[in-house]
N, C-alpha and C positions, 0 to 999 in steps of 0.2 A: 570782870564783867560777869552778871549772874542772870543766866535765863530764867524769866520769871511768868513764864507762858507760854506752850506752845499747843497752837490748835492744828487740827488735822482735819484738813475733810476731803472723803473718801471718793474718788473715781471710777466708777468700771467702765475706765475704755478698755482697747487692747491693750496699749504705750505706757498711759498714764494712769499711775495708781493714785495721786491726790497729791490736793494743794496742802503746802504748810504752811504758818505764820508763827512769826517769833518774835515773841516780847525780850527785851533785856534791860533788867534795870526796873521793870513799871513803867521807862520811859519812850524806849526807841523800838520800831517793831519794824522788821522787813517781813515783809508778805510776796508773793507767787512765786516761793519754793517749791520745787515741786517733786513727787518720788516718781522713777518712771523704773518700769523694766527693765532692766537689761540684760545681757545677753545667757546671764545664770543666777545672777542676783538682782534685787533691784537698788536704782543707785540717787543719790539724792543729787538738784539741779539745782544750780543757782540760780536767782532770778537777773533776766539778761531782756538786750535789745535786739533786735534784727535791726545792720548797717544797711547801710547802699547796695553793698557788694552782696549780700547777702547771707554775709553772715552773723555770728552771733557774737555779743558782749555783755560780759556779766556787770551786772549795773552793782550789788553790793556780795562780797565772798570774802571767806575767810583768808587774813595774809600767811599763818604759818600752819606746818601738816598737825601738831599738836591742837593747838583749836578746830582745824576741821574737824578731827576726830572726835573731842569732844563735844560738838555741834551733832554730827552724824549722829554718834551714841544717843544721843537722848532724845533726837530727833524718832531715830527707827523703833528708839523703847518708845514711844506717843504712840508712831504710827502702830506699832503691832497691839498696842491697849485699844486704840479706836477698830483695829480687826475685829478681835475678841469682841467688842461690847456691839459692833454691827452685826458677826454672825450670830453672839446670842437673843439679838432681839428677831434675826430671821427664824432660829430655832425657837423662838416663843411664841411666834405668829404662827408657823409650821405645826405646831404641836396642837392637835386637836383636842388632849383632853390634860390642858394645861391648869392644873389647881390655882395659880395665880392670877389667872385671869378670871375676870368675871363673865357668868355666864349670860 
C-alpha cells in the first residue's frame, strides 16, 4: 500500500495542531486525522466516534506497530513541511522591506 497524498491543514488551538488527510493508492483516503499536543511531543490521532458511553472508537487505524510507524513518519515529515512553508510566509508578511514583494 503506497501513500500517495497527504494534506495537512494547520490549527492554532491550544490541543490541536491540525487536521490530516491521506490518500493511498490514488484511490482510498481517510480524512480527520488529527496531530494534537501532547504531554512533550505531539502525537498523531486516529479518526474515531464518540459511543453512548462516551467514549471514543477509532473508526479507521493501523492493524500492526510497523505501519503505524511508517504512517506516523511521513505523516509528521508533511506536518513539519507545512510549519516551515506557514511561518515562512508569516516571515514575508512581517518583513517590511521584503524585495519579493511588490511594492
Amino acid at each position: 500500500m503506497e501513500i500517495t497524498e497527504i494534506r495537512v491543514t494547520l490549527r492554532n488551538e491550544d490541543k490541536l495542531k491540525a487536521f490530516v488527510t491521506v490518500t493511498f493508492d490514488k484511490c482510498f483516503a481517510v480524512r480527520n486525522m488529527k496531530i494534537v499536543q501532547g504531554e512533550t511531543t505531539p502525537m498523531l490521532c486516529m479518526p474515531s466516534r464518540k459511543l453512548p458511553d462516551g467514549t471514543f472508537k477509532d473508526v479507521a487505524h493501523p492493524i500492526n506497530a510497523e505501519f503505524r510507524t511508517y504512517l506516523e513518519k511521513r505523516i509528521f515529515a508533511a506536518y513539519q513541511e507545512e510549519l516551515l512553508k506557514s511561518n515562512g510566509k508569516t516571515a514575508l508578511r512581517q518583513s517590511p522591506a521584503n524585495p519579493e514583494q511588490p511594492s
